[in-house]
C-alpha positions in Angstrom: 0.0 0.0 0.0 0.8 3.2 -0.7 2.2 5.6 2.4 3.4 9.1 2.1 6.5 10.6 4.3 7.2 13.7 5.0 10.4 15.1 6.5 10.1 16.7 10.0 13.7 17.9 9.8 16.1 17.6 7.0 17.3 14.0 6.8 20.7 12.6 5.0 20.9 9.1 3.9 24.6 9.5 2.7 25.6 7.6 -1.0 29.1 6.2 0.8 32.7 7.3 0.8 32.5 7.7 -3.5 29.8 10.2 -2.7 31.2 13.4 -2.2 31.1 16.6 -3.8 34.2 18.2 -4.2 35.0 22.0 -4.9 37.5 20.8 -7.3 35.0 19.6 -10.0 31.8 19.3 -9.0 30.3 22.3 -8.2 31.4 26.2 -7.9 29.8 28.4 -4.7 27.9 31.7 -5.7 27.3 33.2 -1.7 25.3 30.7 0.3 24.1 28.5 -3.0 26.1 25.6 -4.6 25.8 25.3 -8.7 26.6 21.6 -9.4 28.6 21.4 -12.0 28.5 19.4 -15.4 31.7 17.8 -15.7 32.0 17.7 -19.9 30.8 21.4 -20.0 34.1 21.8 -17.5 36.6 19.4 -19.4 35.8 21.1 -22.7 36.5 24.5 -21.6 39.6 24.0 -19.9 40.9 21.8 -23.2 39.7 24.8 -24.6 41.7 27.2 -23.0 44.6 25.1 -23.1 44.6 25.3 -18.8 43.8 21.5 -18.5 47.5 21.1 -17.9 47.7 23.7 -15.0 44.1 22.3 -13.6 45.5 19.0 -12.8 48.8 20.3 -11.1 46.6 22.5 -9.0 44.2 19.8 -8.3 47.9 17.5 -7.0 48.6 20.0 -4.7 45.5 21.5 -3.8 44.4 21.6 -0.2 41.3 22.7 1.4 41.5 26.1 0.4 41.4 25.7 -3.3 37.7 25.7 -5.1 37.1 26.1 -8.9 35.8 29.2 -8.6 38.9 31.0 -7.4 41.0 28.5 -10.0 38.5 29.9 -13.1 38.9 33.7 -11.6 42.7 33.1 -11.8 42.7 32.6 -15.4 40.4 35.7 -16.4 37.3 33.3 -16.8 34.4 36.1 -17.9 31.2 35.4 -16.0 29.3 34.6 -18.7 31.6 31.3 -20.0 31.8 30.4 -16.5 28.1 30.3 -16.2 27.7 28.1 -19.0 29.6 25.4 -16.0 25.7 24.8 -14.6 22.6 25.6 -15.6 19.8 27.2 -12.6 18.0 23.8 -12.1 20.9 22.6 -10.5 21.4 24.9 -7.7 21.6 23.8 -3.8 20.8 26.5 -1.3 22.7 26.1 1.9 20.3 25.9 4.9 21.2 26.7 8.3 24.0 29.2 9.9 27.9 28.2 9.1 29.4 28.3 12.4 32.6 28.2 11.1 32.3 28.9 7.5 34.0 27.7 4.8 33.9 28.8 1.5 34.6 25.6 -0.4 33.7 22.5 1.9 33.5 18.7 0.8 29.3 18.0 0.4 28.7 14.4 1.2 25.9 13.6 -1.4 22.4 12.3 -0.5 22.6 8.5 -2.2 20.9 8.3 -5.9 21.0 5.8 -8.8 21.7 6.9 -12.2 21.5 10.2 -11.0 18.1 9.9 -9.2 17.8 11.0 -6.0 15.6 8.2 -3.3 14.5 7.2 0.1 15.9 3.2 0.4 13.3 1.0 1.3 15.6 -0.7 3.2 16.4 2.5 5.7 12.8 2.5 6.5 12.5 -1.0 6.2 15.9 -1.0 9.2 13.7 1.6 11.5 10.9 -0.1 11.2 12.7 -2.9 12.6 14.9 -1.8 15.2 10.8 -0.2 16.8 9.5 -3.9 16.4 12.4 -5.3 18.6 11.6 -2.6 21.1 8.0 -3.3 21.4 8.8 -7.1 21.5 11.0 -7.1 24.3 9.8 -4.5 26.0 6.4 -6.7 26.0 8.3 -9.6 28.0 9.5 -7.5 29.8 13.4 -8.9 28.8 15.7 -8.6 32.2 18.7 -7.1 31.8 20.4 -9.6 33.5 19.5 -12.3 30.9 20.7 -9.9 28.1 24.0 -9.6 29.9 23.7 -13.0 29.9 23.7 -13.1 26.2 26.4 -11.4 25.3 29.0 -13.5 26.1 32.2 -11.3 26.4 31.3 -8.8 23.5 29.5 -6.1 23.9 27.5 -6.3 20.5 23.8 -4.8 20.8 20.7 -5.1 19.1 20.8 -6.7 15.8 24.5 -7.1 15.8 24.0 -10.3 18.7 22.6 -13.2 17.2 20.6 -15.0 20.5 18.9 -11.7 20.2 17.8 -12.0 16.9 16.7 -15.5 17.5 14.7 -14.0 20.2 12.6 -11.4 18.6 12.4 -12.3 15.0 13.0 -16.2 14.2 10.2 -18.3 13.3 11.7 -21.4 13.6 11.9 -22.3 17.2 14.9 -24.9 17.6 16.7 -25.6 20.9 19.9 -24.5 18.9 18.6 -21.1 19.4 20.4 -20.2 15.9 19.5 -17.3 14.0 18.7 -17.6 10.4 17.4 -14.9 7.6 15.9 -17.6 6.2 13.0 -17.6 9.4 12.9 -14.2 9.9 9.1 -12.8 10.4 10.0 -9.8 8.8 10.8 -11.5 5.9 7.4 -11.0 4.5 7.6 -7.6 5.1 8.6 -5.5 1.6 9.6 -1.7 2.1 10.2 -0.5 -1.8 12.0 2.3 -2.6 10.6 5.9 -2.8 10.1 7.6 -6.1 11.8 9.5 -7.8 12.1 12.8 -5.7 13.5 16.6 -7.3 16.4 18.0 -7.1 15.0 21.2 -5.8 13.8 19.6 -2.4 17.4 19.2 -1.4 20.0 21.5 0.3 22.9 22.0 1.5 23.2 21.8 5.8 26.2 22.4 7.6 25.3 20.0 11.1 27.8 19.9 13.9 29.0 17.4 16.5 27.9 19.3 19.2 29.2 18.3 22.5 26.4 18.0 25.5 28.8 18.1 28.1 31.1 21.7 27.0 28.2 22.8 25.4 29.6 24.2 22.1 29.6 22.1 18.4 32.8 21.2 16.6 33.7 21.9 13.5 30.8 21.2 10.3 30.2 19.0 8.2 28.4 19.6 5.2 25.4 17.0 3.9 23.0 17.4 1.2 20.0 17.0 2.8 16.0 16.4 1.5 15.2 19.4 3.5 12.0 19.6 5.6 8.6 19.6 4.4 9.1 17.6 1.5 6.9 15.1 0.8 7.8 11.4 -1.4 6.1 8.1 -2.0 7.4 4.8 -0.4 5.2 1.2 -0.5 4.9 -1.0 2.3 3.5 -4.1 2.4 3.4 -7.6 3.2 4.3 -10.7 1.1 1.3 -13.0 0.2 2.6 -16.0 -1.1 3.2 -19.5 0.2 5.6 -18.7 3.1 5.8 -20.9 6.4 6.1 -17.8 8.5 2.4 -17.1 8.6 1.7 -20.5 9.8 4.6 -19.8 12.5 3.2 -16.1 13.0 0.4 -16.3 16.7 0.8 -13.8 19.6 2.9 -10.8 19.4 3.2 -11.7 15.4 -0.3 -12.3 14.8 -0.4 -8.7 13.1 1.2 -10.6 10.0 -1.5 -12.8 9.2 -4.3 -9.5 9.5 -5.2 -7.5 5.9 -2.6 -5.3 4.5 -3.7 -2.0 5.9 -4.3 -3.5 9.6 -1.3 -5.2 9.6 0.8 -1.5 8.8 -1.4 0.1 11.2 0.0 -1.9 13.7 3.5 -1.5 12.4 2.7 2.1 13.1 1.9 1.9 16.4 5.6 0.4 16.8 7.0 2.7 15.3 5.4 5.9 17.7 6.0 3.6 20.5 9.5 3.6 20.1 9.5 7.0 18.6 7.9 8.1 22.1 10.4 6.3 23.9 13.0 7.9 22.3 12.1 11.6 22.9 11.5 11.3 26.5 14.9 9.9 26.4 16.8 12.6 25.3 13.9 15.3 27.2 15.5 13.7 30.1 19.1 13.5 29.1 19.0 17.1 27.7 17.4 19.0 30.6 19.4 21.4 32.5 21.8 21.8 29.3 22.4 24.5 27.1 21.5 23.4 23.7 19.3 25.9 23.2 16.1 24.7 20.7 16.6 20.8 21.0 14.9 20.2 24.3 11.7 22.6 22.9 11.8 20.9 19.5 11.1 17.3 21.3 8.7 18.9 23.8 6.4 20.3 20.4 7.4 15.8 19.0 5.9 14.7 22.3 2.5 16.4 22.5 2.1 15.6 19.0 3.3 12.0 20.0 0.9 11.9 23.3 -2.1 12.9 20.8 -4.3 9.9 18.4 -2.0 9.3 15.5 -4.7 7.4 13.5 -2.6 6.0 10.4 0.7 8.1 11.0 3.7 7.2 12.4 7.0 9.4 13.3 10.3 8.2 12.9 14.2 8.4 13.1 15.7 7.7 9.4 19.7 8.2 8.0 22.0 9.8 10.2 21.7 11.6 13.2 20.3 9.3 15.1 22.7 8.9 18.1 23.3 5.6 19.7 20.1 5.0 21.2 18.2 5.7 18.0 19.3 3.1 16.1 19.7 0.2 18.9 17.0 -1.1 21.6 19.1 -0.4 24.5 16.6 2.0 25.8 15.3 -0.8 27.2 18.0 -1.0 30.1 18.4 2.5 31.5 21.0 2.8 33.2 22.1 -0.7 33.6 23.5 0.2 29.9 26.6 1.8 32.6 27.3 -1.6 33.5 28.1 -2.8 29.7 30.4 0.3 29.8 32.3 -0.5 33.2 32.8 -4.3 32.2 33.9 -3.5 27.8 35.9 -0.6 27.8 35.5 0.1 24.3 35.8 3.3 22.4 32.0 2.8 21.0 30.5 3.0 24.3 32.2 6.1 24.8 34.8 4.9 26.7 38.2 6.6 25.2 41.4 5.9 27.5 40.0 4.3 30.1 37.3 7.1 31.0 33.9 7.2 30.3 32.0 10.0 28.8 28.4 11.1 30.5 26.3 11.2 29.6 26.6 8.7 27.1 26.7 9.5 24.3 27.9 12.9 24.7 27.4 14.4 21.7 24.6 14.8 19.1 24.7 15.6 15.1 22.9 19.0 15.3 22.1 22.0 12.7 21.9 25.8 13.6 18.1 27.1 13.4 18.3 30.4 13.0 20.0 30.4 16.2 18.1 27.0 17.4 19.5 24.2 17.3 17.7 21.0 16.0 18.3 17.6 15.2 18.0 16.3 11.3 16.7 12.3 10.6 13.1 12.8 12.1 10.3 12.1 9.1 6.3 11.3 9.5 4.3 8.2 7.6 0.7 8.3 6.8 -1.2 5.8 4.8 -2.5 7.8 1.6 -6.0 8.1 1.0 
């Protein structure tokens, strides 16, 4: 069936490491926009000019003050040739205040496919599953003491420990207690990917690492991000074909064997009651800290969370989630401090033997208008 989300805050759902725009080649900044550029436009003009030569050498020892802009300016470029580098459709506005600004930053691109730009099924498909796990446990009421159980002598959480897994999602109740795709409920679930969605409903956001504890942000980084308010088309629904699962699916699972829609509904409520979870986490965690905005921005998400959501459902997607976002280790409180006392590891904020706190002790943040806000929060609603 059809659903409809729309972005709360601006959300990145980064295209990897080969993803990045560069000031070198890929686009030229004109005040607080970025015109992308079109490479063969570029290549022909500096063959043209006979500077192709100089343009590599500069790119070899370029640093992260060179940008093609200032390189085109060198060699008496007019404006209008070095228009011709990018036409006005492919312009990204940079939202947000630059803290520290730079005039030529790397842009780590929003992912795409052939040049269009999607939502992955699979990120919603990954959130909607991290909220099931939480409702399921949560449910039985799961002890932290058998968790710790559980993991053994590595401190791998949520999805990443296998008896876990086994736990919430396999269909296939063996004594091995061995985890296998194969039994997964959520196997019959299908997430497809969004449509196509315009490159004018992106921009450009500088978000900061801003540290809880000193209370001041680090330097930015840049992400193209589908800004907020924008609205694209995802389908979610549920495999109907001759699958063992459904046989396998009673109690907590039943909602699998109930029509499409019903079924989804249910999803949603998952999904809030996670999402719920979640904000009264970091209410709690924030208050009494300076992070002027955040703790105001989840107050206005939990009154609309606390009110009938009859066929929506909010959600975390991408990055900026923090730690707790993405795992179900809400679930323990502060037994979680325990974890971090027995595996000293740097990804429970543990660096040289001390522990950050709170943990974590930053968050990926972007400057308001002077407010600061976090980015990866989107809304679902079945279409009519």
């Amino acid at each position: 069936m059809r659903i409809k989300l729309r972005t709360i805050t601006p959300i990145f759902i980064g295209a990897g490491p080969e993803g990045v725009l560069s000031p070198l080649m890929d686009y030229v900044r004109i005040k607080n926009q970025f015109g992308l550029v079109n490479r063969e436009v570029l290549l022909k003009m500096l063959e043209e000019l006979d500077i192709i030569d100089d343009y590599v050498i500069k790119i070899k020892q370029s640093n992260d003050s060179f940008s093609l802009t200032e390189f085109m300016a060198e060699h008496g470029i007019s404006q209008e040739d070095f228009s011709k580098l990018f036409s006005k459709k492919n312009f990204l506005k940079l939202k947000g205040i630059e803290q520290n600004k730079n005039s030529a930053p790397q842009i780590s691109s929003f992912i795409s496919s052939a040049g269009r730009k999607y939502i992955p099924g699979s990120s919603i498909k990954g959130s909607i599953r991290t909220a099931i796990a939480y409702a399921f446990l949560k449910k039985i009421n799961q002890g932290f003491s058998d968790i710790e159980r559980k993991l053994g002598n590595k401190a791998k959480f949520a999805f990443q420990n296998s008896s876990l897994q086994f736990k919430v999602f396999s269909s296939k109740f063996s004594k091995s207690s061995k985890y296998d795709a194969k039994d997964d409920f959520l196997k019959v679930l299908r997430v497809r990917d969004s449509d196509s969605i315009p490159r004018s409903d992106f921009v450009v956001v500088p978000c900061y690492s801003y540290h809880i504890g000193e209370g001041k942000e680090g330097p930015p980084v840049y992400l193209e991000c589908l800004d907020e308010g924008k609205e694209a088309e995802i389908e979610i629904g549920l495999f109907r074909g001759n699958s063992p699962i459904y046989e396998r699916a009673s109690n907590f699972w039943s909602f699998l064997r109930y029509d499409e829609e019903r079924a989804v509904r249910i999803i949603f409520e998952f999904l809030n009651e996670f999402a719920r979870d979640f904000v009264n986490h970091e209410i709690e965690r924030l208050r009494g800290r300076e992070v002027r905005g955040v703790l105001n921005f989840y107050s206005d998400l939990r009154k609309e969370l606390d009110s009938p959501l009859e066929g929506k459902a909010l959600m975390l997607i991408g990055r900026g989630a923090t730690f707790f976002g993405k795992t179900i280790d809400m679930l323990w409180g502060d037994d979680i401090e325990k974890l971090r006392d027995r595996f000293r590891e740097r990804s429970l904020g543990v660096i040289n033997g001390g522990k950050s706190k709170p943990f974590p002790i930053s968050r990926l943040l972007w400057n308001d208008g002077g407010y600061w806000k976090p980015i990866g929060w989107a809304s679902l609603e079945i279409s009519s």
